[in-house]
ChimeraX commands (.cxc) that place a marker at each C-alpha (Angstrom):
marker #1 position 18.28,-21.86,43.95 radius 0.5
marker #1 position 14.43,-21.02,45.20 radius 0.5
marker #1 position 13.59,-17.46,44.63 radius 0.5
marker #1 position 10.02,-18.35,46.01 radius 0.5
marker #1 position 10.69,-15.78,48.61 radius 0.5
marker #1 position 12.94,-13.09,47.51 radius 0.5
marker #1 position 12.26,-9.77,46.79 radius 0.5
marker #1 position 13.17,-8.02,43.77 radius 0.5
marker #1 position 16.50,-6.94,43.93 radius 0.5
marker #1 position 15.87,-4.22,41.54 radius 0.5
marker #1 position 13.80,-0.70,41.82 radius 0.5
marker #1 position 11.54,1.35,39.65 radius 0.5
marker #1 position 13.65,2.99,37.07 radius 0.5
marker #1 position 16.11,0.21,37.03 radius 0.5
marker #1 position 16.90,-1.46,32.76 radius 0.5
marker #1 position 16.42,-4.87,32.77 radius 0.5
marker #1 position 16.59,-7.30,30.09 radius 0.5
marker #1 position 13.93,-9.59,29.78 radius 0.5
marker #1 position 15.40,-13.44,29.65 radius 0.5
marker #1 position 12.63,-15.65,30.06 radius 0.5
marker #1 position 12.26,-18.85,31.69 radius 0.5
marker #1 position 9.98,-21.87,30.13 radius 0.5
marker #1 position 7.39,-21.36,32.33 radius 0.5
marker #1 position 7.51,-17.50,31.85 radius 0.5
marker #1 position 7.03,-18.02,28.02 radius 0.5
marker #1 position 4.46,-19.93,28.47 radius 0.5
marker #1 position 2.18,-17.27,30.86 radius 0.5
marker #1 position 2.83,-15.04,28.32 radius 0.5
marker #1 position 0.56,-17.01,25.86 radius 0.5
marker #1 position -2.49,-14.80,26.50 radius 0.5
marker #1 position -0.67,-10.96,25.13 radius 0.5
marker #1 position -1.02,-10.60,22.34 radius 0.5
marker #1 position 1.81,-10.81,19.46 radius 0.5
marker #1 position 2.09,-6.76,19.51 radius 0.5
marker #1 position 2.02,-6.38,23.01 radius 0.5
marker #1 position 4.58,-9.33,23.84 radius 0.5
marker #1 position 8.17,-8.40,25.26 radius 0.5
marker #1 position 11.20,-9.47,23.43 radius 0.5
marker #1 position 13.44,-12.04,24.73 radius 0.5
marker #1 position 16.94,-10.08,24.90 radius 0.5
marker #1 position 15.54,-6.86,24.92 radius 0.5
marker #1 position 16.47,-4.11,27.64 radius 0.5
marker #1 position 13.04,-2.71,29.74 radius 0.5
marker #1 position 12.84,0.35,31.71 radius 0.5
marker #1 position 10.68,-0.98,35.33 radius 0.5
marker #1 position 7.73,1.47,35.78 radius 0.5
marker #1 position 6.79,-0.11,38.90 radius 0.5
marker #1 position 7.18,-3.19,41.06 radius 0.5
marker #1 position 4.11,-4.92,42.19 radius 0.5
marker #1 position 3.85,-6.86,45.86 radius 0.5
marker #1 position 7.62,-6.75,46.03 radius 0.5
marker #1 position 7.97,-9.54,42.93 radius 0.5
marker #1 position 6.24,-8.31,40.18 radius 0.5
marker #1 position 8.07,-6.14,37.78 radius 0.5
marker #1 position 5.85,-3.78,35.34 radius 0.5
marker #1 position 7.73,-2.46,32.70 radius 0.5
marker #1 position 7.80,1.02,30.41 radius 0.5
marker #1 position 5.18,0.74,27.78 radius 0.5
marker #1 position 3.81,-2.97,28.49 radius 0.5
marker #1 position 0.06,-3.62,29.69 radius 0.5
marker #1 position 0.71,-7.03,31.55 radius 0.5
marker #1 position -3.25,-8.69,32.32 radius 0.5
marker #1 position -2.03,-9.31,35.97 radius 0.5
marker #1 position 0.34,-7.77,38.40 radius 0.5
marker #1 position 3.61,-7.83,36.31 radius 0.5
marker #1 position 5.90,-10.73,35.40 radius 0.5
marker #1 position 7.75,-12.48,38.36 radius 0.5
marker #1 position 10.97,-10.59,38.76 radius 0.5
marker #1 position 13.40,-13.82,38.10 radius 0.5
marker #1 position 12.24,-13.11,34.19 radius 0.5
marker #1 position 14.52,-10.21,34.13 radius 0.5
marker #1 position 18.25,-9.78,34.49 radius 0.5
marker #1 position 20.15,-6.39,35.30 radius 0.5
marker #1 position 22.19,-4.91,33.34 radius 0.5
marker #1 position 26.00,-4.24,34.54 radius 0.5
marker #1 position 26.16,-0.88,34.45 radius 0.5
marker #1 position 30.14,-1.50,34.84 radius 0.5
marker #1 position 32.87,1.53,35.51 radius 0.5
marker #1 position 34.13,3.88,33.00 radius 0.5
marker #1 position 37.64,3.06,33.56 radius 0.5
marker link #1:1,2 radius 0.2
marker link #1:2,3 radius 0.2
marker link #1:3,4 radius 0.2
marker link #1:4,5 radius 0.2
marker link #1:5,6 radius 0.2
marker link #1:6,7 radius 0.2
marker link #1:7,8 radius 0.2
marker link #1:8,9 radius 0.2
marker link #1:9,10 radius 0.2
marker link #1:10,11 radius 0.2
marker link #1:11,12 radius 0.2
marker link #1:12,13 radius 0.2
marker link #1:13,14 radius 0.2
marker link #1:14,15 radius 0.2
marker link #1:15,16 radius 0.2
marker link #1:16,17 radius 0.2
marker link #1:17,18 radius 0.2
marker link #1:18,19 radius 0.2
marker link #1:19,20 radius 0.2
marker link #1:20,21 radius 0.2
marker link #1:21,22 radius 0.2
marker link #1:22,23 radius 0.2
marker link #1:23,24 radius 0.2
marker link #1:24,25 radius 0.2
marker link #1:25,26 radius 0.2
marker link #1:26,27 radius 0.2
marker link #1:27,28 radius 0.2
marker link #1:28,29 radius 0.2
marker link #1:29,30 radius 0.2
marker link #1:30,31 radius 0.2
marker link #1:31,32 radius 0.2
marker link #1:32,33 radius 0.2
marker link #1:33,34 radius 0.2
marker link #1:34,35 radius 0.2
marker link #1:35,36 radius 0.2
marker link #1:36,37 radius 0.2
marker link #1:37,38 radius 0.2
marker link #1:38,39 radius 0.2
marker link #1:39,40 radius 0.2
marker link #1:40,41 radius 0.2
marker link #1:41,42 radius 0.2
marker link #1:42,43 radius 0.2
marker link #1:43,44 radius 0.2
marker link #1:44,45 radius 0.2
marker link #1:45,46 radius 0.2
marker link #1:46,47 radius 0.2
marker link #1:47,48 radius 0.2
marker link #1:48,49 radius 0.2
marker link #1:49,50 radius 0.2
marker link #1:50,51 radius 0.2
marker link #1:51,52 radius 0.2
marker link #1:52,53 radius 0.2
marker link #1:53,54 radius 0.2
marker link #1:54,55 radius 0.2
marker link #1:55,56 radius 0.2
marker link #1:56,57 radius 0.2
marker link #1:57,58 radius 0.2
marker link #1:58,59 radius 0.2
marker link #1:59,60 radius 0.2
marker link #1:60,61 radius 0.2
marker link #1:61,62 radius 0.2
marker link #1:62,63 radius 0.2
marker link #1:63,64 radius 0.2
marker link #1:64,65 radius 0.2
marker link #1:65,66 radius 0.2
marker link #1:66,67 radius 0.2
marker link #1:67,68 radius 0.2
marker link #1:68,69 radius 0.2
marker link #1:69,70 radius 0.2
marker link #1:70,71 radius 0.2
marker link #1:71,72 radius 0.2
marker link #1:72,73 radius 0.2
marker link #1:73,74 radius 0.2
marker link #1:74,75 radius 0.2
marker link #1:75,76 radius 0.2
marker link #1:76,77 radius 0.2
marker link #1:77,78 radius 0.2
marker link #1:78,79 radius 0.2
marker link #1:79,80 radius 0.2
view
C-alpha cells in the first residue's frame, strides 16, 4: 500500500503507539539516546504538522514530526 499521499488519519490528542519502520529508525539516528521514542510505547499527539507529521507529548523532533505511518492507534474497543 502507498501512503505517499494520505493524510493522517488521526488528530491532536489522539494515543498512538510508536511502531517504527526501517527507514523510520534510521531518521531517528540524529536524537539523541534520552530524547528517542520507544518502540511499543503509547504517545499522546500534541500536534500534526502539514497533515503527515505527527508531534508527540514531551518529544522535541529536529524537523516537522515523524511521518504519521510510524504510529499505530490504539483500539479504544467497547466496554461490553
Amino acid at each position: 500500500m502507498n501512503f505517499d499521499n494520505e493524510k493522517c488519519p488521526f488528530k491532536v490528542g489522539d494515543r498512538v503507539i510508536y511502531r517504527p519502520s526501517l527507514r523510520g529508525k534510521a531518521l531517528d539516528v540524529m536524537a539523541s539516546s534520552s530524547e528517542k521514542l520507544t518502540p511499543g510505547k503509547e504517545y499522546a499527539i500534541a500536534a500534526i504538522q502539514r497533515g503527515v507529521y505527527i508531534v508527540v507529548d514531551g518529544y522535541k523532533h529536529p524537523g516537522e514530526g515523524l511521518y504519521w505511518t510510524e504510529f499505530d492507534g490504539i483500539d479504544k474497543g467497547n466496554s461490553d
